[in-house]
N, C-alpha and C positions, 0 to 999 in steps of 0.2 A: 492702245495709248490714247490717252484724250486731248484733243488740240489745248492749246496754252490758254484761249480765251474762254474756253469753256472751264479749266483749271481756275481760273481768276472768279468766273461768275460761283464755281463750288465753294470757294475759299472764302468769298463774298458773303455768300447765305450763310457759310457754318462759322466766320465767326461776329456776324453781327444777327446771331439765328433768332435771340427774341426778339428784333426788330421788324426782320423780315415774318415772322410766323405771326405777328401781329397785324402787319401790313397786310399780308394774304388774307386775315379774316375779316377786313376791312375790305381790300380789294375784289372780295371775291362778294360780298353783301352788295358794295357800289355795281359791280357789274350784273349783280341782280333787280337793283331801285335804286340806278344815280338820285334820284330826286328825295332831296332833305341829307343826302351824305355826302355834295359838293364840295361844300367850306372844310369835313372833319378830312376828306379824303386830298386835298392843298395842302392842309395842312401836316399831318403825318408823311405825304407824298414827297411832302419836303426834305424830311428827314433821309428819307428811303435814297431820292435823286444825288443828294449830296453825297450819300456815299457810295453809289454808284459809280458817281463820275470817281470819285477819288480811287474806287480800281480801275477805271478806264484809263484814269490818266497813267496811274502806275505799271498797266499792262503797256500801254504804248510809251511810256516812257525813254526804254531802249532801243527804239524803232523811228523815233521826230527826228535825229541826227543822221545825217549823214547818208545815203546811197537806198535806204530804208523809210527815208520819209514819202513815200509815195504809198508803200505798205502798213503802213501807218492807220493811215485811215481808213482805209480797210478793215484794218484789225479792231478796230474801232468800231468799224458797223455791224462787225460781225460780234461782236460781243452785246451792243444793244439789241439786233436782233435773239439773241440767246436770252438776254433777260426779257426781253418783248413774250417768248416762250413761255415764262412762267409769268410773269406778270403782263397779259395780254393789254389793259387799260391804263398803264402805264404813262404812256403818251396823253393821257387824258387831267392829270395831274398838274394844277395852275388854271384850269378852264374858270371862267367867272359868270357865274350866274347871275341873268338878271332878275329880275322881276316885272310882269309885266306891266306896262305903266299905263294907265287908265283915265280916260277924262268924264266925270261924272257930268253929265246936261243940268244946266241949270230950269229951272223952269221958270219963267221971267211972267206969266199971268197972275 
């Protein structure tokens, strides 16, 4: 029998599956050469997180009330650690790169 958050993280993938199968080819390029797939991997990341949270929110939903809200959050970390599973860079999603900034010498002779 599979625990409830891990049922939520399956339920998740299969049915927003060309989002996530998307993200993966993305995610998995980024964790190959962060560098020039920052901004495309924010932005698609964003996608991805939003709907994360919204089975997060709906697996703990019945769990924030009452005698269960301590378990709660729990249930909570344990479901981000499951998607952390397949999407290891996850956590990396929103980072802002800068550029490094340079002061060119003038030369005054």
């Amino acid at each position: 029998m599979m625990t409830k958050y891990k049922e939520y993280v399956a339920k998740m993938l299969k049915e927003n599956k060309e989002i996530f199968e998307s993200f993966r080819n993305l995610h998995d390029d980024y964790a190959l050469n962060p560098d020039g797939l920052q901004d495309r991997f924010n932005t698609e990341g964003k996608k991805v997180l939003e709907i994360i949270h919204e089975y997060e929110n709906r697996l703990c939903a019945n769990t924030e009330r009452g005698m269960y809200n301590k378990f709660s959050q729990g249930l909570a970390e344990k479901f981000q650690n499951e998607v952390r599973k397949i999407f290891p860079k996850i956590d990396y999603i929103g980072l802002i790169t800068t550029q490094e900034f340079v002061l060119k010498k003038i030369n005054l002779s």
